[in-house]
PDBQT receptor file of N, H, CA, C and O in Angstrom, charges set to zero:
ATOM      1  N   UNK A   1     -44.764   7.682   8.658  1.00  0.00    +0.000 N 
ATOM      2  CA  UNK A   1     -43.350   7.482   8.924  1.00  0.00    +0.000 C 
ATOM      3  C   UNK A   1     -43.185   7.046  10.382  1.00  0.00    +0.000 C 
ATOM      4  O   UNK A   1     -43.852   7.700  11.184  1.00  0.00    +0.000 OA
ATOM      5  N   UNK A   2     -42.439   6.086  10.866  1.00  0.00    +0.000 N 
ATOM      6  H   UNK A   2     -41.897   5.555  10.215  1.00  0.00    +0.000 HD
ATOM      7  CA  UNK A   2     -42.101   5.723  12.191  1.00  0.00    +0.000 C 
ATOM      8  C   UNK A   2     -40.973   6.227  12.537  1.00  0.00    +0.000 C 
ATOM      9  O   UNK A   2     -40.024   6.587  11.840  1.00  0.00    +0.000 OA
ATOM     10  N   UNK A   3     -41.202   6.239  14.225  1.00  0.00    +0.000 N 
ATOM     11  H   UNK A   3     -41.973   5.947  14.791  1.00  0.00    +0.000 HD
ATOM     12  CA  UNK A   3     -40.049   7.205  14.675  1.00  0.00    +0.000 C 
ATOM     13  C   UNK A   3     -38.991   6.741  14.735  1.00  0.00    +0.000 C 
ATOM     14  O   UNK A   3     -38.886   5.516  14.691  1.00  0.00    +0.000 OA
ATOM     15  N   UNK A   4     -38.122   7.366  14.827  1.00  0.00    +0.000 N 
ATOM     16  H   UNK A   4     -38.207   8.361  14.863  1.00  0.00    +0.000 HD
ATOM     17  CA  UNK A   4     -36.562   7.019  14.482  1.00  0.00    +0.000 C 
ATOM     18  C   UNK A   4     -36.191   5.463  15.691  1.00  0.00    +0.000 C 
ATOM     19  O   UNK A   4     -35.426   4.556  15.361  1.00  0.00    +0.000 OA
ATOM     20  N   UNK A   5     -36.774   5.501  16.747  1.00  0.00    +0.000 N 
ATOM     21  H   UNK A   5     -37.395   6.237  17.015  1.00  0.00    +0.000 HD
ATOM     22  CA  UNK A   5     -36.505   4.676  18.023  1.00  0.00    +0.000 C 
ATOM     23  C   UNK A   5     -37.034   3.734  17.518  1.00  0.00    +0.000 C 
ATOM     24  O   UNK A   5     -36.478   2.659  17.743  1.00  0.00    +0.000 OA
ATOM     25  N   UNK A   6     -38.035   3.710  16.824  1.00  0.00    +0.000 N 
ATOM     26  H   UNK A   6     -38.487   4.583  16.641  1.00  0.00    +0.000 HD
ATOM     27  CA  UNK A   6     -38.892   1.929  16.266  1.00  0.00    +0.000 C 
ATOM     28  C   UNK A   6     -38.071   1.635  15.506  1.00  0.00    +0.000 C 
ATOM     29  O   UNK A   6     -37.673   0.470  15.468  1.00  0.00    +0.000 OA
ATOM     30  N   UNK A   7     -37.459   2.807  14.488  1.00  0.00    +0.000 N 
ATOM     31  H   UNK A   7     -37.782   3.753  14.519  1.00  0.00    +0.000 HD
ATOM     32  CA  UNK A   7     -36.616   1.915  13.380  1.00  0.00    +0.000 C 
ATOM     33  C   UNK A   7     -35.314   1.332  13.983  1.00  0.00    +0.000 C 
ATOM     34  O   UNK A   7     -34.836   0.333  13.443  1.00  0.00    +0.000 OA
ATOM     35  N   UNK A   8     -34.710   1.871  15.048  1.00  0.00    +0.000 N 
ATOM     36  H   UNK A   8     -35.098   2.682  15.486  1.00  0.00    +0.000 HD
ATOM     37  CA  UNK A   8     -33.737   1.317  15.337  1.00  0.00    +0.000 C 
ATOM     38  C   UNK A   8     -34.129   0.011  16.013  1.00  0.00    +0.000 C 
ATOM     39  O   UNK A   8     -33.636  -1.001  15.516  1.00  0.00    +0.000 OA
ATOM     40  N   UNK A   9     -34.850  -0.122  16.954  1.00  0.00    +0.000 N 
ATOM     41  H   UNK A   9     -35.251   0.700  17.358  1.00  0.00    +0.000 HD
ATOM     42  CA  UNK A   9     -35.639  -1.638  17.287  1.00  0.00    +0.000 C 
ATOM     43  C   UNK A   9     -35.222  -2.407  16.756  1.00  0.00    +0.000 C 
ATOM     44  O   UNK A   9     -34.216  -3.093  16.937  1.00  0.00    +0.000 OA
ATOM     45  N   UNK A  10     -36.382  -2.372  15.603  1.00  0.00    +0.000 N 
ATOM     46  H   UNK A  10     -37.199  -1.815  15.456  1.00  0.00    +0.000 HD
ATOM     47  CA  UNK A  10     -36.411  -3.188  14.436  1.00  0.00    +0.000 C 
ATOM     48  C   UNK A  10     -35.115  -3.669  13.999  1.00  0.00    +0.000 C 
ATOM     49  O   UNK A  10     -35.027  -4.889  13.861  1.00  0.00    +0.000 OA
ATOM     50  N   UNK A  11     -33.798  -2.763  13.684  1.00  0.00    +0.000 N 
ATOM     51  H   UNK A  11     -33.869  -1.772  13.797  1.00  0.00    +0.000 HD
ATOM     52  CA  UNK A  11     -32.854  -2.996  12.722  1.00  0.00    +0.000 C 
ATOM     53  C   UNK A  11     -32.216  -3.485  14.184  1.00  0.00    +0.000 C 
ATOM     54  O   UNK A  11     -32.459  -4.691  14.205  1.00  0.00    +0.000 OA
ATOM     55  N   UNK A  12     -31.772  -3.265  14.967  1.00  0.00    +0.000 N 
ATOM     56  H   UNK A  12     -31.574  -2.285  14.950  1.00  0.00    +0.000 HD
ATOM     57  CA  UNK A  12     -31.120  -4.236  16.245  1.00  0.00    +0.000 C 
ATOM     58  C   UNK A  12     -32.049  -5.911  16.296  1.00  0.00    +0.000 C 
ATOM     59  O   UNK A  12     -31.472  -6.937  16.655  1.00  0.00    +0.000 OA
ATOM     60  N   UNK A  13     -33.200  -5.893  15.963  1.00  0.00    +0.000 N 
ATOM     61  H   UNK A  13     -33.669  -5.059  15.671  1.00  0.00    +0.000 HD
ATOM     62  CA  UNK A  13     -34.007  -7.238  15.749  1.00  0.00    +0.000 C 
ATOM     63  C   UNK A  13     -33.412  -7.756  14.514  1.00  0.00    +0.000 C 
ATOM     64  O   UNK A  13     -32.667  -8.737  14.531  1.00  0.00    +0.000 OA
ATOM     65  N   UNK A  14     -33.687  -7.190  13.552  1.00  0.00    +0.000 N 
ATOM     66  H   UNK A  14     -34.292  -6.394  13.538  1.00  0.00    +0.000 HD
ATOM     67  CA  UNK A  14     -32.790  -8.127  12.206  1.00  0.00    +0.000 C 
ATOM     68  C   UNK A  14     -31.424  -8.627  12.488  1.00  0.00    +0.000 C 
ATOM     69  O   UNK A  14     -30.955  -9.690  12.081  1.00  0.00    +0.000 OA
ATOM     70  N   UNK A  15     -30.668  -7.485  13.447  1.00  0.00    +0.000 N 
ATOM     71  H   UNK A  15     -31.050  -6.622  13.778  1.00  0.00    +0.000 HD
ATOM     72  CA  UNK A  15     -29.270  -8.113  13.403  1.00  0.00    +0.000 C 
ATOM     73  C   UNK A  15     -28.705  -9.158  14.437  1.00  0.00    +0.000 C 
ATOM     74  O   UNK A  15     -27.622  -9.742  14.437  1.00  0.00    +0.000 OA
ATOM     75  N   UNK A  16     -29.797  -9.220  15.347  1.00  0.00    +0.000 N 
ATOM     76  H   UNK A  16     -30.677  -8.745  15.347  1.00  0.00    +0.000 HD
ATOM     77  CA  UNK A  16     -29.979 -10.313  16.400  1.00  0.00    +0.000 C 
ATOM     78  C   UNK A  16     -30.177 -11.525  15.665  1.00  0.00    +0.000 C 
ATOM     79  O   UNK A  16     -29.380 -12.437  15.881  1.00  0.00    +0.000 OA
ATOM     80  N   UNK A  17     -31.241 -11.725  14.706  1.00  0.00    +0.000 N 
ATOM     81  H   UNK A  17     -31.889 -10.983  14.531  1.00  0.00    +0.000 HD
ATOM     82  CA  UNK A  17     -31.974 -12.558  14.368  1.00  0.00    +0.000 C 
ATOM     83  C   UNK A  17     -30.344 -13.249  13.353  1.00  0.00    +0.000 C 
ATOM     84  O   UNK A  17     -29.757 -14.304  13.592  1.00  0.00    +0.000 OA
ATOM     85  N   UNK A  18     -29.945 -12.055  12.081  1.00  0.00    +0.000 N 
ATOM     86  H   UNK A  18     -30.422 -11.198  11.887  1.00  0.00    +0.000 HD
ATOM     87  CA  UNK A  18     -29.092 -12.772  11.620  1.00  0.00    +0.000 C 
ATOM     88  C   UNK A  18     -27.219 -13.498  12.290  1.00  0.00    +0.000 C 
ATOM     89  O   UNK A  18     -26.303 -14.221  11.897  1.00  0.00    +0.000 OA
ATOM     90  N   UNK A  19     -27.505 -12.893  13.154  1.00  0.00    +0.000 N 
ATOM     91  H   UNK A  19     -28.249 -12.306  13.473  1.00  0.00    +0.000 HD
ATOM     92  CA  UNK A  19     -26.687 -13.487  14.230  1.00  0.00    +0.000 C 
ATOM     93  C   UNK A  19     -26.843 -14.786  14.745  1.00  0.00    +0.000 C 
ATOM     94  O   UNK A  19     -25.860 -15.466  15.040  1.00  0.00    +0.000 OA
ATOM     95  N   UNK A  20     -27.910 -15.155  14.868  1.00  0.00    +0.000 N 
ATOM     96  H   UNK A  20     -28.709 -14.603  14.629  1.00  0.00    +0.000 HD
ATOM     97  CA  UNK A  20     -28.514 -15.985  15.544  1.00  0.00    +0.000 C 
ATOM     98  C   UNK A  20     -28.107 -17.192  14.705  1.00  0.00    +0.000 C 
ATOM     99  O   UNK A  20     -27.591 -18.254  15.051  1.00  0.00    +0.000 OA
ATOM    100  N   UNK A  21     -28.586 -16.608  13.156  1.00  0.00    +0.000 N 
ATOM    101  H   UNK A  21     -29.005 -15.744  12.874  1.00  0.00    +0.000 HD
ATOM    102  CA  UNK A  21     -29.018 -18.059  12.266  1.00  0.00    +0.000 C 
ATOM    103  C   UNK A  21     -27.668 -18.205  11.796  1.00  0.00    +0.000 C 
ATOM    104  O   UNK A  21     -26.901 -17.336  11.382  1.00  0.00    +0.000 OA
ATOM    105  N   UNK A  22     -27.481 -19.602  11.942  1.00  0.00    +0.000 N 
ATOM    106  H   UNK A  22     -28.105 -20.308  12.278  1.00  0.00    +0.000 HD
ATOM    107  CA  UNK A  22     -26.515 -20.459  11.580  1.00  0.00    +0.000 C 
ATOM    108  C   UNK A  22     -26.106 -21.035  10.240  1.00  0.00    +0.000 C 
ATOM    109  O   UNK A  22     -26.763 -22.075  10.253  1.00  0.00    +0.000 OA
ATOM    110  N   UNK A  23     -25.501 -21.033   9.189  1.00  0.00    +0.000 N 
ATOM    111  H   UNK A  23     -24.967 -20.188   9.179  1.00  0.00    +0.000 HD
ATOM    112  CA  UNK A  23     -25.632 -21.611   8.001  1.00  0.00    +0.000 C 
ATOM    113  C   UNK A  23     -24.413 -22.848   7.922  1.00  0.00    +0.000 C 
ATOM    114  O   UNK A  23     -23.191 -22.830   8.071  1.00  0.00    +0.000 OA
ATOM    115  N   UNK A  24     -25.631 -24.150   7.541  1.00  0.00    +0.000 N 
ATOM    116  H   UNK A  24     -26.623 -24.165   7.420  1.00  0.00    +0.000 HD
ATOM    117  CA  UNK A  24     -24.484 -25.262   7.813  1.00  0.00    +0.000 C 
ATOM    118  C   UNK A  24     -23.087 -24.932   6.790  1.00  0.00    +0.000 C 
ATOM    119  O   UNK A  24     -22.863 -24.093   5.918  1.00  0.00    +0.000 OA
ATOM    120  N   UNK A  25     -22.567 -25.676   7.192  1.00  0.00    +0.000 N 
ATOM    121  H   UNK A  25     -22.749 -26.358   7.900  1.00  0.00    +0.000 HD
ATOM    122  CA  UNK A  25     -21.076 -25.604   6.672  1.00  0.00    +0.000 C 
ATOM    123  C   UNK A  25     -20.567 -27.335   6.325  1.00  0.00    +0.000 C 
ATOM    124  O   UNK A  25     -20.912 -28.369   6.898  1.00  0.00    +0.000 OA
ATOM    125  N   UNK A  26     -19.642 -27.128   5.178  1.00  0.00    +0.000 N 
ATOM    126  H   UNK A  26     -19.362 -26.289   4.712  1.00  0.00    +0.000 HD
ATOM    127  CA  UNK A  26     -19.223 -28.918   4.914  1.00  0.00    +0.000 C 
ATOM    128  C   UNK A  26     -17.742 -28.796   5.349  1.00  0.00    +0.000 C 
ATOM    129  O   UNK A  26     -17.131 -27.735   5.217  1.00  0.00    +0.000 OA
ATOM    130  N   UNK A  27     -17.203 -29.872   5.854  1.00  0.00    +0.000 N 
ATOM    131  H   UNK A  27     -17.699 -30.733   5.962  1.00  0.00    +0.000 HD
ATOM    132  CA  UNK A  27     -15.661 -29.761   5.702  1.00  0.00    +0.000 C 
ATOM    133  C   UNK A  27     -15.179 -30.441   4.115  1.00  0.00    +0.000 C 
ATOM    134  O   UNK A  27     -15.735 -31.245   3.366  1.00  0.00    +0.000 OA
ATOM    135  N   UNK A  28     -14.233 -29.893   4.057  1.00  0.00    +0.000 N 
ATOM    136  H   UNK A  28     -13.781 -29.240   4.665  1.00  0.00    +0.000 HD
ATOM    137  CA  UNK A  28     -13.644 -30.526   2.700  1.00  0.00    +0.000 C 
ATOM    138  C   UNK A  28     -12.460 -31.401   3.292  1.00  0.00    +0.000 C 
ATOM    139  O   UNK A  28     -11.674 -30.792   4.017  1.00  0.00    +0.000 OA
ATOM    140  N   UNK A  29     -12.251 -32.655   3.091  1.00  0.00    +0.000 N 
ATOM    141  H   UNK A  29     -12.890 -33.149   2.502  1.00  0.00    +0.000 HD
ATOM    142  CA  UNK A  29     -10.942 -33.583   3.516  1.00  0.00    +0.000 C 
ATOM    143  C   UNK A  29      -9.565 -33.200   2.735  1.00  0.00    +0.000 C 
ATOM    144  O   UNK A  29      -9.169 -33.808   1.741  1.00  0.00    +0.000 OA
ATOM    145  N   UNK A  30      -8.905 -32.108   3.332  1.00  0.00    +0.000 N 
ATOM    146  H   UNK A  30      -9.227 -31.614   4.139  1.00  0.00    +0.000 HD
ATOM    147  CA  UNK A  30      -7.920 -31.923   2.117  1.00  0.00    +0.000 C 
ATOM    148  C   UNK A  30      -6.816 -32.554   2.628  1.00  0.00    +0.000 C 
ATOM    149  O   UNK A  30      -6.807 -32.891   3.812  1.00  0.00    +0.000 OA
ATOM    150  N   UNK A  31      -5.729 -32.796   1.784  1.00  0.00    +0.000 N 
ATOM    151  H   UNK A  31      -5.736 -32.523   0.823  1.00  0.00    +0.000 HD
ATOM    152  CA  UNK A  31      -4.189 -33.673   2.338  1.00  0.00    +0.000 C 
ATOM    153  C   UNK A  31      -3.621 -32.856   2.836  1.00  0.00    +0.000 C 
ATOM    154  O   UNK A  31      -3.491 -31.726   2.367  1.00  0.00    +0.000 OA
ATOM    155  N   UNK A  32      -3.082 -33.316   4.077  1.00  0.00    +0.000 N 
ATOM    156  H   UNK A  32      -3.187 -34.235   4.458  1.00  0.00    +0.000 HD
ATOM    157  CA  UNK A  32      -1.886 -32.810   4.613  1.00  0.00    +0.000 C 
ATOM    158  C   UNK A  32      -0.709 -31.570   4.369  1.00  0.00    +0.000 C 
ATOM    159  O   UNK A  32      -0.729 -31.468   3.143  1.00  0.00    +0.000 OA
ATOM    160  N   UNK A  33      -0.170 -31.041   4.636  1.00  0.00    +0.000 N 
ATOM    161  H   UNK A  33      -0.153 -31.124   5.633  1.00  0.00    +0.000 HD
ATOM    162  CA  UNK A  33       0.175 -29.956   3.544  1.00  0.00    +0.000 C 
ATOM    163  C   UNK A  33       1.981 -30.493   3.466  1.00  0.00    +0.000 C 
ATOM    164  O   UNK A  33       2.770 -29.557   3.334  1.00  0.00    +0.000 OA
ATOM    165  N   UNK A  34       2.298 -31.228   3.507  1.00  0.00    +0.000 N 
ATOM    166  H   UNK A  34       1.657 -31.988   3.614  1.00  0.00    +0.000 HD
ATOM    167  CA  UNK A  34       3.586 -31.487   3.491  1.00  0.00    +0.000 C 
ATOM    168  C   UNK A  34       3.112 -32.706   2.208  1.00  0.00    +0.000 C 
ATOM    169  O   UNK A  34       3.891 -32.402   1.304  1.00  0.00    +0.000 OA
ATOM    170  N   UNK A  35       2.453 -33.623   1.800  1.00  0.00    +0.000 N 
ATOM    171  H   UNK A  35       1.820 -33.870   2.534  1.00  0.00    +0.000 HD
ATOM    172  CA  UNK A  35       2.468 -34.752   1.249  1.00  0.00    +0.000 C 
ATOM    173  C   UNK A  35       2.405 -33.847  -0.545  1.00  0.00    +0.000 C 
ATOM    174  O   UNK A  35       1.883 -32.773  -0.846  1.00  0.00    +0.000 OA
ATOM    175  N   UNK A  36       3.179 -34.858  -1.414  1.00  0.00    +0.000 N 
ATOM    176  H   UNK A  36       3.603 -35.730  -1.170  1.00  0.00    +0.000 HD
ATOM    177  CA  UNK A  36       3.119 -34.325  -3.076  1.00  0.00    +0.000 C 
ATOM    178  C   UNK A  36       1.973 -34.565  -3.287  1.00  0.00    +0.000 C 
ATOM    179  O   UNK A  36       1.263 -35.377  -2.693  1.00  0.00    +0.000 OA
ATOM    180  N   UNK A  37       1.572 -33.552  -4.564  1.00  0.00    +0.000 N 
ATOM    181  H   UNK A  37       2.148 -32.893  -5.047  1.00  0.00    +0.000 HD
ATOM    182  CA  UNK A  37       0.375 -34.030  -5.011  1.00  0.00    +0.000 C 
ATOM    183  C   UNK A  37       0.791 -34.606  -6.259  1.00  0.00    +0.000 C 
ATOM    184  O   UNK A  37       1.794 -34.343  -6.923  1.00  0.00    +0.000 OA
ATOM    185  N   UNK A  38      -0.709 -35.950  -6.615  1.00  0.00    +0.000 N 
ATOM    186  H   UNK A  38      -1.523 -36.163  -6.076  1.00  0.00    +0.000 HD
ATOM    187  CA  UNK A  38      -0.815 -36.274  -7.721  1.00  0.00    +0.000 C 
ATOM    188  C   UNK A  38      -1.168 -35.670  -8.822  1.00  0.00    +0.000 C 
ATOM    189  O   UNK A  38      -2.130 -34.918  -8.663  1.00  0.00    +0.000 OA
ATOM    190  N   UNK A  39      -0.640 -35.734 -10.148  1.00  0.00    +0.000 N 
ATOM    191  H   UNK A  39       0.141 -36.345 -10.278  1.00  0.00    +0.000 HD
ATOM    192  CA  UNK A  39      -1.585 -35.361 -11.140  1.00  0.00    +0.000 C 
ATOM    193  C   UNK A  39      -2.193 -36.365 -11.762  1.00  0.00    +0.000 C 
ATOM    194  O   UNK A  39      -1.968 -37.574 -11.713  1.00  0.00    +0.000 OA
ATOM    195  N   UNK A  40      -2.949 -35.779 -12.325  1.00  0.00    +0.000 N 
ATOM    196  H   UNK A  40      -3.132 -34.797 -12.364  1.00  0.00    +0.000 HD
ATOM    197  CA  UNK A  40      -4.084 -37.223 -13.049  1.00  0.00    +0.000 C 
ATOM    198  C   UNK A  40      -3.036 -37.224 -14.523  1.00  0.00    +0.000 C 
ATOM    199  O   UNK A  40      -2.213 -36.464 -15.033  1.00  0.00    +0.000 OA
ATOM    200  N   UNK A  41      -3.706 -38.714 -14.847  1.00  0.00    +0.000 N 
ATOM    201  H   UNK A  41      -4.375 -39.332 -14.433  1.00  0.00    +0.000 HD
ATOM    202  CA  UNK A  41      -2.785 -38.808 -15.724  1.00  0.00    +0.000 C 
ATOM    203  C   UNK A  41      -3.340 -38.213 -17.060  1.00  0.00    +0.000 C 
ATOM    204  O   UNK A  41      -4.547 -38.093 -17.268  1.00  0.00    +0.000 OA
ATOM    205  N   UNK A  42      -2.491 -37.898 -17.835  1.00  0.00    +0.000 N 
ATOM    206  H   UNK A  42      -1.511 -37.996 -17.666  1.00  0.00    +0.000 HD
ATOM    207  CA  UNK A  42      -2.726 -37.212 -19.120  1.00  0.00    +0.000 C 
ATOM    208  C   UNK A  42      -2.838 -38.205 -20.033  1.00  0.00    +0.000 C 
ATOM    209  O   UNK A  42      -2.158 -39.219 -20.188  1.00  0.00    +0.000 OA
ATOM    210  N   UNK A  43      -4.213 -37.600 -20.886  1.00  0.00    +0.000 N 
ATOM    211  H   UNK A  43      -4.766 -36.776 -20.760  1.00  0.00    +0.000 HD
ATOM    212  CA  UNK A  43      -4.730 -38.564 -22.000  1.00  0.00    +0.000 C 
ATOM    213  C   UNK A  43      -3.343 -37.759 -23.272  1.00  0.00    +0.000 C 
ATOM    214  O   UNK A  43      -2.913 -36.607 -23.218  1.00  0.00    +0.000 OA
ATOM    215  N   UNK A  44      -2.977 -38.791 -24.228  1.00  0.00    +0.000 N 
ATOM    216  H   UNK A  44      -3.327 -39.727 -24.272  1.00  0.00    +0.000 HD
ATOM    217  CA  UNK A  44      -2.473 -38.211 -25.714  1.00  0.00    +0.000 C 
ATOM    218  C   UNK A  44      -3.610 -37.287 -26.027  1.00  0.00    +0.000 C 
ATOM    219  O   UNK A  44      -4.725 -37.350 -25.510  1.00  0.00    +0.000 OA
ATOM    220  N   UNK A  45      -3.297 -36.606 -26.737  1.00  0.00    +0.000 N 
ATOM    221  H   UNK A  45      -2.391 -36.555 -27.157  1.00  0.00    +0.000 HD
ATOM    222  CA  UNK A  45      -3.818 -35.512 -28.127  1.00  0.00    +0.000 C 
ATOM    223  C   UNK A  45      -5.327 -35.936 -28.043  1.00  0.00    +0.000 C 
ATOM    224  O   UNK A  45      -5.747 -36.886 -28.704  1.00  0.00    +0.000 OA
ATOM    225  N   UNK A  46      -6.139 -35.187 -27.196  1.00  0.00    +0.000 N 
ATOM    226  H   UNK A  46      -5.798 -34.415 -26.659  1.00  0.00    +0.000 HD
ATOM    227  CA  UNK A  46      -7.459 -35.259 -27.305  1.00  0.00    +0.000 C 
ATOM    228  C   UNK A  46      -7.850 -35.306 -28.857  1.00  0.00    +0.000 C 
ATOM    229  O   UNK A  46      -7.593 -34.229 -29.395  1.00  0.00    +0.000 OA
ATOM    230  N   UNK A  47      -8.413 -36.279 -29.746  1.00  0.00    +0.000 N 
ATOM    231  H   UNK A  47      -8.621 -37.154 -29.309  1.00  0.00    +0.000 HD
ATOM    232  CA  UNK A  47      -9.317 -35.988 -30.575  1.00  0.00    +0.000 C 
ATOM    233  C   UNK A  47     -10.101 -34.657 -30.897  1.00  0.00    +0.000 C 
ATOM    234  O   UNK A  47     -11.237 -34.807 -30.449  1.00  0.00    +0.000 OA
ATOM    235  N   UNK A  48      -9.995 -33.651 -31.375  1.00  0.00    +0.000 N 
ATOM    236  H   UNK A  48      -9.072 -33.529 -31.740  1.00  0.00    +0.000 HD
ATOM    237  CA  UNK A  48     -10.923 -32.909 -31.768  1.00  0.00    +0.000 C 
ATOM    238  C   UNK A  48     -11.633 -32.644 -33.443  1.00  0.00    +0.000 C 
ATOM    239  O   UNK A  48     -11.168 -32.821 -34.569  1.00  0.00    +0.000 OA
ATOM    240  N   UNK A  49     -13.177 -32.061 -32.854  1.00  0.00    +0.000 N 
ATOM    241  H   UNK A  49     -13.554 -31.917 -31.939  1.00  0.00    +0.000 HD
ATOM    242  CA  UNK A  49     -13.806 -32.543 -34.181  1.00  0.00    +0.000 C 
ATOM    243  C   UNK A  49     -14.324 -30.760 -34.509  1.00  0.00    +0.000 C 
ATOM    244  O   UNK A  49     -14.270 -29.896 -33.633  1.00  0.00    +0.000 OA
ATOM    245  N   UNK A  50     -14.625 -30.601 -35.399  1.00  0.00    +0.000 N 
ATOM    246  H   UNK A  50     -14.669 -31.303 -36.110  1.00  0.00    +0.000 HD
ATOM    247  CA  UNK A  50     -15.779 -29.557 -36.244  1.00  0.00    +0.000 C 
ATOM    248  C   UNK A  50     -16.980 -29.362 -36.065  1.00  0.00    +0.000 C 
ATOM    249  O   UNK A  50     -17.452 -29.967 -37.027  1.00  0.00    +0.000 OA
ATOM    250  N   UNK A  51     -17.794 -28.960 -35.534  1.00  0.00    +0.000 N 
ATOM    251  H   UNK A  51     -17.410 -28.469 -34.753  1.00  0.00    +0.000 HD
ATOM    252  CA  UNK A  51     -19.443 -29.258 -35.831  1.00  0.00    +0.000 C 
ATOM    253  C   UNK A  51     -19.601 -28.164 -36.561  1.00  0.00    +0.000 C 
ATOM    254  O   UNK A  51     -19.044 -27.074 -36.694  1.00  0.00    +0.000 OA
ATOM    255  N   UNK A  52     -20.244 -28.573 -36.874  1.00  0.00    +0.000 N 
ATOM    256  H   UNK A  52     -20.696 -29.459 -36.767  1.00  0.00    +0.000 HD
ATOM    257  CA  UNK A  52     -21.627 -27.164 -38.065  1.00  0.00    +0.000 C 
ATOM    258  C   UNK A  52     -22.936 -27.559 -37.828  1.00  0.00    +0.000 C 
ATOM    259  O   UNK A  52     -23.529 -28.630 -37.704  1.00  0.00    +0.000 OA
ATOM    260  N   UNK A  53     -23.254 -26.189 -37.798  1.00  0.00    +0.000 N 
ATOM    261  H   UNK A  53     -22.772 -25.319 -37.899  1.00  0.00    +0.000 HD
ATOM    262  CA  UNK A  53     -24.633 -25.734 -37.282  1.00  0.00    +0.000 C 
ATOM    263  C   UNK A  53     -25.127 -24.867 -38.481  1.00  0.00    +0.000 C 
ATOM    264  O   UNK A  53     -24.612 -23.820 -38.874  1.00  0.00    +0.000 OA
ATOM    265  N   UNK A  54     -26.459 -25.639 -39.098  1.00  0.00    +0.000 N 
ATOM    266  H   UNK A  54     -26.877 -26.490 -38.779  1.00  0.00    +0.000 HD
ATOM    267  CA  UNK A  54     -27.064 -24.872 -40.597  1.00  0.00    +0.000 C 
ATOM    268  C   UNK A  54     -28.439 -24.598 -39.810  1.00  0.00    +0.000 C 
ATOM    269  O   UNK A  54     -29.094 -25.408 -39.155  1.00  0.00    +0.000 OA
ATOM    270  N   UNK A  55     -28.709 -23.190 -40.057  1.00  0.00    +0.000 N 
ATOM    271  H   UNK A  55     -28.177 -22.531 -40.589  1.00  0.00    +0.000 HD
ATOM    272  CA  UNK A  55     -29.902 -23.079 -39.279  1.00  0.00    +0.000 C 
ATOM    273  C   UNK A  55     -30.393 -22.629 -40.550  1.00  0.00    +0.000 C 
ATOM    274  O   UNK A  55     -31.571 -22.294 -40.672  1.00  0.00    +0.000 OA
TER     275      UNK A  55
């Protein structure tokens, strides 16, 4: 077992370390917050079908 002072070391080293590391980041281009939004346009009555599955 290690003494209580190494373990703290150690765990002040991990939290340095994850401090340290950086994780990239993306921007997202979003609109303006005053402008309308579009909706996409709507298809008619999607087609829908049945499948069957005979196993």
């Amino acid at each position: 077992m290690l003494p209580p002072f190494i373990i703290e070391q150690i765990r002040k080293r991990e939290e340095e370390e994850r401090a340290n590391y950086e994780q990239p980041r993306l921007e997202l281009p979003l609109p303006p917050p005053g402008m309308p939004r579009r909706e996409p346009p709507r298809e008619e009555e999607p087609s829908r079908g049945v499948v069957i599955l005979d196993l």
